[in-house]
C-alpha beads as a LAMMPS data file, in Angstrom:
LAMMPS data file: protein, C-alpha beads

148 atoms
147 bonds

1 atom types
1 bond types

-500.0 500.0 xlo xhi
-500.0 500.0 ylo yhi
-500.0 500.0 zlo zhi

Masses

1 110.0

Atoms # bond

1 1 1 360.840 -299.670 -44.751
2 1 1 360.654 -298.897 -48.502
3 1 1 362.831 -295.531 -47.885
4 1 1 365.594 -297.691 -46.117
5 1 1 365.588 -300.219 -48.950
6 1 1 366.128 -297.390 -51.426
7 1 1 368.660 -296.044 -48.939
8 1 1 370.393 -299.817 -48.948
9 1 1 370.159 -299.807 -52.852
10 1 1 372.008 -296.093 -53.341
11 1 1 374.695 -297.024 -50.705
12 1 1 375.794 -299.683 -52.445
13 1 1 375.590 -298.289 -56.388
14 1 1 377.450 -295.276 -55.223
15 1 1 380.333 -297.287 -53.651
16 1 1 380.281 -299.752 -56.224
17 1 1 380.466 -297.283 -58.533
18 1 1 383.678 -295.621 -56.954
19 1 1 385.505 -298.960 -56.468
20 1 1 385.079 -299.600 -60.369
21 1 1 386.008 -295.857 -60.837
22 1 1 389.085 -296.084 -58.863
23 1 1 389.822 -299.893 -60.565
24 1 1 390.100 -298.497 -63.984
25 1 1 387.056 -300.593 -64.839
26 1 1 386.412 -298.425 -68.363
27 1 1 388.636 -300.141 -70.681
28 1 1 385.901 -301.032 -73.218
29 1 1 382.333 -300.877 -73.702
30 1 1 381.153 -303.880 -71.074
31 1 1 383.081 -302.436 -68.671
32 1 1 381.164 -299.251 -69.368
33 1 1 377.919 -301.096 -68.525
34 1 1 377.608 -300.892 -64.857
35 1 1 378.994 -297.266 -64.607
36 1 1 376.183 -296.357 -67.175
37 1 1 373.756 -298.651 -65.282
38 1 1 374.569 -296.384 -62.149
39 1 1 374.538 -293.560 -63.720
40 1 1 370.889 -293.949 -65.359
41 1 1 369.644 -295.050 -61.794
42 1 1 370.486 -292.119 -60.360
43 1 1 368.790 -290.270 -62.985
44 1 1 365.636 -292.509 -62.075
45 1 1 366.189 -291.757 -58.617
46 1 1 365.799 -288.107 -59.365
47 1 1 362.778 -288.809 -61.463
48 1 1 361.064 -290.603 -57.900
49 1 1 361.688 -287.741 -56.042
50 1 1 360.832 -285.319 -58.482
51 1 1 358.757 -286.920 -61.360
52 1 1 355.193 -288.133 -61.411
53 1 1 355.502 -291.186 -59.284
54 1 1 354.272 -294.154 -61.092
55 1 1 356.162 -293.799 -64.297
56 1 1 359.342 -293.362 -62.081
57 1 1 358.748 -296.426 -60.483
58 1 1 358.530 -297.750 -63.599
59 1 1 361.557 -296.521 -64.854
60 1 1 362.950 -297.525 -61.644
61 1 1 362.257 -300.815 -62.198
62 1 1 363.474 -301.370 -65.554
63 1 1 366.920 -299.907 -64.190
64 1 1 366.915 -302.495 -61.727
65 1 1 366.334 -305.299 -63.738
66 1 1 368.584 -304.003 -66.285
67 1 1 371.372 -304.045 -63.029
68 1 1 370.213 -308.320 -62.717
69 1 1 370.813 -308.602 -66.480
70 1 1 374.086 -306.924 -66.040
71 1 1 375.410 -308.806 -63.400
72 1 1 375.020 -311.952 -64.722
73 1 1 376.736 -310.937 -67.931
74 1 1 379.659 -309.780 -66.381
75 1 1 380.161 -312.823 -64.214
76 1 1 379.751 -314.553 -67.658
77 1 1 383.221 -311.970 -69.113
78 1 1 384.685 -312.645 -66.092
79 1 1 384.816 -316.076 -65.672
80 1 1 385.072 -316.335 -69.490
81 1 1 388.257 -314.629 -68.984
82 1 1 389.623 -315.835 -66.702
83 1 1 389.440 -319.407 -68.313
84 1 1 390.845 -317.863 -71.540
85 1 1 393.693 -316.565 -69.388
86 1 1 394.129 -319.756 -68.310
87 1 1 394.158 -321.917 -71.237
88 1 1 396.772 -319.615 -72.887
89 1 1 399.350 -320.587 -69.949
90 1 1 398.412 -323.933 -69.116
91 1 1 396.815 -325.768 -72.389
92 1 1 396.267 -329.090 -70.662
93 1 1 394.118 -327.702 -67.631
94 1 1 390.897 -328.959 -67.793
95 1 1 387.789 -330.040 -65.495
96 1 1 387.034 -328.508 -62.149
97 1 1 391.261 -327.349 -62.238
98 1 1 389.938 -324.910 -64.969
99 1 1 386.810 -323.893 -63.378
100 1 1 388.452 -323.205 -59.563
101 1 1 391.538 -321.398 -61.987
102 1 1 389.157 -319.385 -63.794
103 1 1 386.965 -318.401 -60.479
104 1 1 390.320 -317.507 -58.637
105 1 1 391.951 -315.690 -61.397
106 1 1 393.421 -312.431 -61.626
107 1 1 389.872 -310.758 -62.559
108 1 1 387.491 -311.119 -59.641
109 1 1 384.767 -313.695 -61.200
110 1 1 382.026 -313.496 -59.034
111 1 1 382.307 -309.603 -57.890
112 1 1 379.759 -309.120 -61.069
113 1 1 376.889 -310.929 -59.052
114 1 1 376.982 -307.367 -56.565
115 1 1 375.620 -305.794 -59.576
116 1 1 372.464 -307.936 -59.922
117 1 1 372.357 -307.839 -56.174
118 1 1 372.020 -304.267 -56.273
119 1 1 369.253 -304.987 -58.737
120 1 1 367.120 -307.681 -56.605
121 1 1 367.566 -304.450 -53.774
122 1 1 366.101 -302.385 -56.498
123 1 1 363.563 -304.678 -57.335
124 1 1 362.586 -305.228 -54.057
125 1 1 362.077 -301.430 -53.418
126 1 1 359.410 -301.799 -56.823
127 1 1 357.617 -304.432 -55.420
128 1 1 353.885 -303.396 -54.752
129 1 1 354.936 -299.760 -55.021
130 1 1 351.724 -297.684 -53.711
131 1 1 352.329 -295.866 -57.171
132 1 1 351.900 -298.469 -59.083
133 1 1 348.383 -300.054 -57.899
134 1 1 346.823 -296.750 -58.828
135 1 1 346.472 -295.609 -54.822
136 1 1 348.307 -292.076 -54.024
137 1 1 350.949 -291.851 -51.768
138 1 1 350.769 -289.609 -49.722
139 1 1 353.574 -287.240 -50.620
140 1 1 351.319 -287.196 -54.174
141 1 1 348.095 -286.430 -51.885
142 1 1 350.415 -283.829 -50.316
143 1 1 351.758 -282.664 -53.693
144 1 1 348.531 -282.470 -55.604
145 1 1 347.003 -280.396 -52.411
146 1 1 349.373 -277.708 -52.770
147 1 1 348.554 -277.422 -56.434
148 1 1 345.480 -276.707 -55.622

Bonds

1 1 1 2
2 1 2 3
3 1 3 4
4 1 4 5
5 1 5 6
6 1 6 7
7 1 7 8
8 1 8 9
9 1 9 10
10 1 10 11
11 1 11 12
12 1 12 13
13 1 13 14
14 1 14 15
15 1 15 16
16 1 16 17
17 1 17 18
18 1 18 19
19 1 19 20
20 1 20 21
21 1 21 22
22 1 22 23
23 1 23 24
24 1 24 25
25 1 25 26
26 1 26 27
27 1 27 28
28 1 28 29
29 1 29 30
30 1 30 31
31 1 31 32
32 1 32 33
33 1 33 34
34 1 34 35
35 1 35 36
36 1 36 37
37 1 37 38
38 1 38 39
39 1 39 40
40 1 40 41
41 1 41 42
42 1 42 43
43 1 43 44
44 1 44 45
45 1 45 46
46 1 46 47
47 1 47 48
48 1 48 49
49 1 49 50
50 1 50 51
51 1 51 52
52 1 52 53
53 1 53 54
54 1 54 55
55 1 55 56
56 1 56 57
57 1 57 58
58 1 58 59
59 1 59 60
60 1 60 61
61 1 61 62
62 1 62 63
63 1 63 64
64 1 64 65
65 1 65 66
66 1 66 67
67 1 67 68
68 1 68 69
69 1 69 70
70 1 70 71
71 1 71 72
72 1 72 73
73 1 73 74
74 1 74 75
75 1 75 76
76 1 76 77
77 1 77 78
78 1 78 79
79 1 79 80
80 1 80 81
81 1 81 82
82 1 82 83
83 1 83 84
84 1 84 85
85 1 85 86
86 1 86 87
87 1 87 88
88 1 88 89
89 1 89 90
90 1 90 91
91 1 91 92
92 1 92 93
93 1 93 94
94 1 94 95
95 1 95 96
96 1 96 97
97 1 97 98
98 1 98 99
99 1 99 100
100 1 100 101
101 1 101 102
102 1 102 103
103 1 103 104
104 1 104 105
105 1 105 106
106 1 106 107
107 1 107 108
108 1 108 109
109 1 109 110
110 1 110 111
111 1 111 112
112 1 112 113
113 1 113 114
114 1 114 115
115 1 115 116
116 1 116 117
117 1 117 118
118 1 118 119
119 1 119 120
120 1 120 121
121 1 121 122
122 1 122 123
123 1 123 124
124 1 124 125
125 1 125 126
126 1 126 127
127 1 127 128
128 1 128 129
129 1 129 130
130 1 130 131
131 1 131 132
132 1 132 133
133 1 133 134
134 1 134 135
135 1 135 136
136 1 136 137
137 1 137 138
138 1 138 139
139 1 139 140
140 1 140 141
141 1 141 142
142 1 142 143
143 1 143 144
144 1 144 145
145 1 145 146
146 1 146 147
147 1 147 148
């Protein structure tokens, strides 16, 4: 089940990844976030398959949490945007007006909170990792076999 989970998690980082790719979505620094976010998970994804297992999972782990952190501060630019946009054409909207403007606005508000979704899938693929209670798995049984 864990291997699926990862599967889930890499499914949806690589086609999130080419939708803000194809979307332009490197304008400036926070829009650099997620594609360097994706980037580094791969990297840690490597490291799991490669790497000694429990500092991977580690690393793992902070990537995915670092994805949840992410997410919620782009839905915070986005919707911060948006409203911004807003207020510049229409200075008298205010209330829920503003807020359903601002979540319906030319920059997709909530499409952020996929990010820290990803993440939580990440996280969830950490959660009592073998690796991490000190057990071996046994790919490291296998591993440290052939060493030997």
């Amino acid at each position: 089940m864990r291997t699926w989970v990862l599967v889930l998690f890499y499914v949806g980082v690589l086609g999130t990844g080419a939708e803000l790719v194809l979307l332009g979505h490197y304008e400036d620094y926070r829009q650099w976030a997620p594609l360097f976010l994706f980037a580094a998970s791969l990297l840690a994804g490597l490291g799991l398959g490669f790497g000694r297992r429990s500092t991977w999972v580690r690393v793992f782990r902070l990537v995915a949490g670092s994805f949840v952190l992410a997410g919620v501060a782009g839905l915070y630019f986005h919707y911060t945007g948006n409203a911004e946009f807003e207020l510049e054409m229409y200075p008298s909207i205010s209330g829920s007006e503003l807020v359903w403007e601002s979540l319906t606005g030319a920059t997709p508000a909530l499409a952020p909170g996929s990010i820290a979704h990803l993440g939580l899938v990440g996280l969830l693929y950490t959660f009592r990792h073998p690796a991490l209670a000190g057990r071996e798995t046994s790919t490291e049984r296998l591993e440290r076999t052939d060493r030997n």
